[in-house]
N, C-alpha and C positions, 0 to 999 in steps of 0.2 A: 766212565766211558758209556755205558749203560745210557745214564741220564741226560746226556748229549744227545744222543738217537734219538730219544724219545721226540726232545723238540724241534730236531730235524724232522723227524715223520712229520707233526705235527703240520709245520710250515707247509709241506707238499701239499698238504687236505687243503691248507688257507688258498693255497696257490692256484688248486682246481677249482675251487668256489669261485674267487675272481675270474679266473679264466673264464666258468660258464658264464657269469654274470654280462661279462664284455659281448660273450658271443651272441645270447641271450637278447642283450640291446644293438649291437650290430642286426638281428634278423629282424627287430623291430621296426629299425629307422630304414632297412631293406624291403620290407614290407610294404612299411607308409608310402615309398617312393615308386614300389612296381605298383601299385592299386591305386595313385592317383590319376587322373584323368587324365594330364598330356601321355605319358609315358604309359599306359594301357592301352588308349588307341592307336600309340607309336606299337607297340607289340602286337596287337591286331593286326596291324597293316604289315609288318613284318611276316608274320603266321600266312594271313590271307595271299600275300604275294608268292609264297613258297610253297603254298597249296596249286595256286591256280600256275604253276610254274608248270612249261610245257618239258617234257623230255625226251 
């Protein structure tokens, strides 16, 4: 019984590795995509319109 557990734990550790890994290259390809140039000056003009927004 013992030695079932063990490689039960085992797996969960495997399971958070992958996990990070995924998340890891998800913030990569999120990255790449908010810091290219159509979609950063689309952000600018987003920020800049919501600054000069009168209230």
């Amino acid at each position: 019984m013992a030695l079932g557990a063990r490689r039960d734990a085992g797996m969960v550790t495997s399971e958070y590795a992958v996990g990070i890994i995924a998340a890891v290259a998800f913030a990569a390809v999120l990255y790449k995509v908010v810091t290219s140039g159509q979609v950063s000056s689309e952000l600018q003009a987003i920020v800049k319109k919501a600054l000069d927004a009168k209230m």
